[in-house]
VEXTOR-720829 format. One record per residue: residue number from 1; x, y, z of N, C-alpha, C in turn. Coordinates in steps of 0.02 Angstrom, whole numbers. Example, Ala and Ser with C-alpha at 12.3 -4.5 7.8 and 13.67 -1.06 7.14 Angstrom:
<nodes>
{n: 1, n.X: 660, n.Y: -284, n.Z: 390, ca.X: 615, ca.Y: -225, ca.Z: 390, c.X: 660, c.Y: -165, c.Z: 390} $
{n: 2, n.X: 642, n.Y: -112, n.Z: 354, ca.X: 684, ca.Y: -53, ca.Z: 357, c.X: 645, c.Y: 2, c.Z: 394} $
</nodes>
This chain:
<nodes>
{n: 1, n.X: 1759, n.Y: -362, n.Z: 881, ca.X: 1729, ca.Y: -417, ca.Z: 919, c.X: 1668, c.Y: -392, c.Z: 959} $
{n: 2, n.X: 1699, n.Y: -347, n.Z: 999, ca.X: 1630, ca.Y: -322, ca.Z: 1021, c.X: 1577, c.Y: -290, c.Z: 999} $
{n: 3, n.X: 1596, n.Y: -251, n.Z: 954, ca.X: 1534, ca.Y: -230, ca.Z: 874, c.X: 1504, c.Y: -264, c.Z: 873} $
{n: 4, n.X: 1520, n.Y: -339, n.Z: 842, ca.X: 1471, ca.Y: -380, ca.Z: 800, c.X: 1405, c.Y: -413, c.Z: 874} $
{n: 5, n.X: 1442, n.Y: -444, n.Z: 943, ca.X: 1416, ca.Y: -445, ca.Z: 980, c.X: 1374, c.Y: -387, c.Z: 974} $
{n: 6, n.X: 1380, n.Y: -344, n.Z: 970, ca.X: 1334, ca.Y: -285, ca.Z: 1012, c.X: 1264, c.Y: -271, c.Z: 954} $
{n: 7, n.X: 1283, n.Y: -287, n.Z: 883, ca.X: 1252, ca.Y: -271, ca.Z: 818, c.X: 1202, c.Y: -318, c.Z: 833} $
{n: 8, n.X: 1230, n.Y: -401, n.Z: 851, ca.X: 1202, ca.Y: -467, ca.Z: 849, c.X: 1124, c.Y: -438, c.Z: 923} $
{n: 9, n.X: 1159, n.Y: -421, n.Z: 978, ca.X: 1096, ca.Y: -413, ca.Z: 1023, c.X: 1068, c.Y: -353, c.Z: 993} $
{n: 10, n.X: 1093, n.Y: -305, n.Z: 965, ca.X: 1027, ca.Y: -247, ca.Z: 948, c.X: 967, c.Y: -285, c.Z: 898} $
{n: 11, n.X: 1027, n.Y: -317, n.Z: 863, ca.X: 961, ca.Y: -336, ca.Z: 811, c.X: 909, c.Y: -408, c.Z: 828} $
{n: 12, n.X: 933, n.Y: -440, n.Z: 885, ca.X: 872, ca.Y: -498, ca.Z: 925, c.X: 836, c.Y: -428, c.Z: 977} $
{n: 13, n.X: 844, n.Y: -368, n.Z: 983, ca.X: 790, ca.Y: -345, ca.Z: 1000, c.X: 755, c.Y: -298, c.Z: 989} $
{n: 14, n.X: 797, n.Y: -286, n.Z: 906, ca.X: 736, ca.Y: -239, ca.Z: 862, c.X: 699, c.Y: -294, c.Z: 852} $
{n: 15, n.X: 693, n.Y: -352, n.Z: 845, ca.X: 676, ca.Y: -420, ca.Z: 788, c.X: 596, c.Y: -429, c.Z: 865} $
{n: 16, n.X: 631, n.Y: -432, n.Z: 943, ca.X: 575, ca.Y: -419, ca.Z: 989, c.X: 532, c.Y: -371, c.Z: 972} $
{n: 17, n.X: 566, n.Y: -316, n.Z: 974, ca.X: 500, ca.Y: -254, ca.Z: 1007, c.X: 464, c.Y: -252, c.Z: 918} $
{n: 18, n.X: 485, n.Y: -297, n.Z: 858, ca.X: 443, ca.Y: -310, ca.Z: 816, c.X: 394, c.Y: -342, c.Z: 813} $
{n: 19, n.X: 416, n.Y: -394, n.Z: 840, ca.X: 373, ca.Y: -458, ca.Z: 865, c.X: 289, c.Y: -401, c.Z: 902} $
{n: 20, n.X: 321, n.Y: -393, n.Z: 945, ca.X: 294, ca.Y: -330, ca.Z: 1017, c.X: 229, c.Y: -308, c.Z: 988} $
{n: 21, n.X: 265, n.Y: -267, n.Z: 931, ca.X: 230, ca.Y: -205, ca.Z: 897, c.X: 170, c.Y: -233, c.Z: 859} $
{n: 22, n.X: 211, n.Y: -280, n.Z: 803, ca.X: 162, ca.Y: -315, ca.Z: 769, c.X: 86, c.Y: -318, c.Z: 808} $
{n: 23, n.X: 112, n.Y: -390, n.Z: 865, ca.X: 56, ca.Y: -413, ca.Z: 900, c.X: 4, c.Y: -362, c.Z: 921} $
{n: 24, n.X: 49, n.Y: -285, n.Z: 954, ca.X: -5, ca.Y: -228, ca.Z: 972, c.X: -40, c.Y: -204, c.Z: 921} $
{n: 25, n.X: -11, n.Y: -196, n.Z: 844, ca.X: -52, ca.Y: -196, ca.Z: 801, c.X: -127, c.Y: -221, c.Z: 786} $
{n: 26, n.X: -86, n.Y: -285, n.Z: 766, ca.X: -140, ca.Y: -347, ca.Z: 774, c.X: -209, c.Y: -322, c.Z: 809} $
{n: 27, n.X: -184, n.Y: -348, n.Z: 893, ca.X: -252, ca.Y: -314, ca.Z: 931, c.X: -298, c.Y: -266, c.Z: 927} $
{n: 28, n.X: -235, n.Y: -212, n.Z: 906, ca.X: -264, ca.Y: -136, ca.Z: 892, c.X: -338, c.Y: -154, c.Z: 848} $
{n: 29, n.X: -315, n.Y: -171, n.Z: 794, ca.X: -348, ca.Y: -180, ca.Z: 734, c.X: -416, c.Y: -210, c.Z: 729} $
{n: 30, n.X: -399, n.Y: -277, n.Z: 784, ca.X: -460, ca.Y: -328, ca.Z: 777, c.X: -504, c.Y: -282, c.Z: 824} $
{n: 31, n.X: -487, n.Y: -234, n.Z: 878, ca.X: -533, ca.Y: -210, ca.Z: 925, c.X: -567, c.Y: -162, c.Z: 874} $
{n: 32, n.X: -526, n.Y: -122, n.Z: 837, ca.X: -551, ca.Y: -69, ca.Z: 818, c.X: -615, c.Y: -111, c.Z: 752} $
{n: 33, n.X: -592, n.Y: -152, n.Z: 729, ca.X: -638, ca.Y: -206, ca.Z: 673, c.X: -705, c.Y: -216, c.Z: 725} $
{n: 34, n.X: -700, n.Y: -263, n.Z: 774, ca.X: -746, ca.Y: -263, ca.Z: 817, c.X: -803, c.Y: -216, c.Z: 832} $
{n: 35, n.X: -785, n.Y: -161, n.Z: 842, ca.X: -797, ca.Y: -79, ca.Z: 882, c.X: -834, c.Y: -70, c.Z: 812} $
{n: 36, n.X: -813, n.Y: -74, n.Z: 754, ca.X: -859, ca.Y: -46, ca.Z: 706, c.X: -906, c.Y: -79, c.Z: 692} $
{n: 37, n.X: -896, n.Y: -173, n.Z: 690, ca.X: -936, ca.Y: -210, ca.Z: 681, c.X: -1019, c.Y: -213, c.Z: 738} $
{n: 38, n.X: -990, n.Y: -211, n.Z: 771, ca.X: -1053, ca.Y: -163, ca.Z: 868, c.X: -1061, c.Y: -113, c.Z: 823} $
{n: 39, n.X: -1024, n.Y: -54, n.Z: 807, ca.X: -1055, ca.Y: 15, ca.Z: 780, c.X: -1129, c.Y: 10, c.Z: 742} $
{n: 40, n.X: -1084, n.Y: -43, n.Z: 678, ca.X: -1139, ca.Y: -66, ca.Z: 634, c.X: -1205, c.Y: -83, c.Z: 666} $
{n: 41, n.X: -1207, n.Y: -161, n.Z: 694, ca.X: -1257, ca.Y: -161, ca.Z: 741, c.X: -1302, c.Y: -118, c.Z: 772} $
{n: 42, n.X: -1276, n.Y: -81, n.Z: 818, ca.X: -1330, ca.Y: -49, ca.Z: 856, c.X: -1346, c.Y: 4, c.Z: 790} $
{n: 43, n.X: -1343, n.Y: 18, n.Z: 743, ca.X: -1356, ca.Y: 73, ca.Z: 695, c.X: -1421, c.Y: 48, c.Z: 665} $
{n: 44, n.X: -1409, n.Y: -37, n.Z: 659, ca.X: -1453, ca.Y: -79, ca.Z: 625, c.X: -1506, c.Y: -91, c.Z: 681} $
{n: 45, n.X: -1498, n.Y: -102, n.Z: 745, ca.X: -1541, ca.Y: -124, ca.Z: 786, c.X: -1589, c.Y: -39, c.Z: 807} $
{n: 46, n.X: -1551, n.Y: 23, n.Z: 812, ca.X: -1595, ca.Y: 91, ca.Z: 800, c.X: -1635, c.Y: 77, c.Z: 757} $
{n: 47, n.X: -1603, n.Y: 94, n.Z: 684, ca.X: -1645, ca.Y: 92, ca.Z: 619, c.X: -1710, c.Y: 29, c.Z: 619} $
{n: 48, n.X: -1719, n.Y: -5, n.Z: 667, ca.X: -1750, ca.Y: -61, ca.Z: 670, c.X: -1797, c.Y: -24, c.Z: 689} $
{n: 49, n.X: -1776, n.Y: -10, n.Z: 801, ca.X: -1825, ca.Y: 13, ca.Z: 818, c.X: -1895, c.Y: 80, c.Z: 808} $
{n: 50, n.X: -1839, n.Y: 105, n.Z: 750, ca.X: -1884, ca.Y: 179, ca.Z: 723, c.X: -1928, c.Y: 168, c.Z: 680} $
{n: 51, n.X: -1937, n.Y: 95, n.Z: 644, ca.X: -1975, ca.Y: 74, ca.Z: 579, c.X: -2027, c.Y: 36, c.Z: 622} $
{n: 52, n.X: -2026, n.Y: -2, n.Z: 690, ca.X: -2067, ca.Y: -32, ca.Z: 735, c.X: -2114, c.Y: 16, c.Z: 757} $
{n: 53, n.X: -2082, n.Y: 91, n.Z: 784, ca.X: -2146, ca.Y: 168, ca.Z: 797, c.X: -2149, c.Y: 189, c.Z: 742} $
</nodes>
């Protein structure tokens, strides 16, 4: 009885800190997408200014 109780809450909060993880993923990802997408940019906006001198 108390097993299955105890199985039942571990696994609503592996099923959380999945949820958790995912989402930090997620973020991780889109910042790091972002961060390259700026990278790109200013690489393009250099390469600009060096063809202007």
């Amino acid at each position: 009885m108390f097993c299955s109780i105890f199985i039942a809450g571990l696994k609503r909060y592996l099923t959380k800190v999945d949820e958790n993880l995912l989402s930090l993923i997620i973020l991780l990802l889109r910042s790091s997408a972002s961060a390259q997408s700026l990278g790109s940019v200013l690489a393009a906006q250099k390469n600009a200014m060096i063809e202007i001198m």
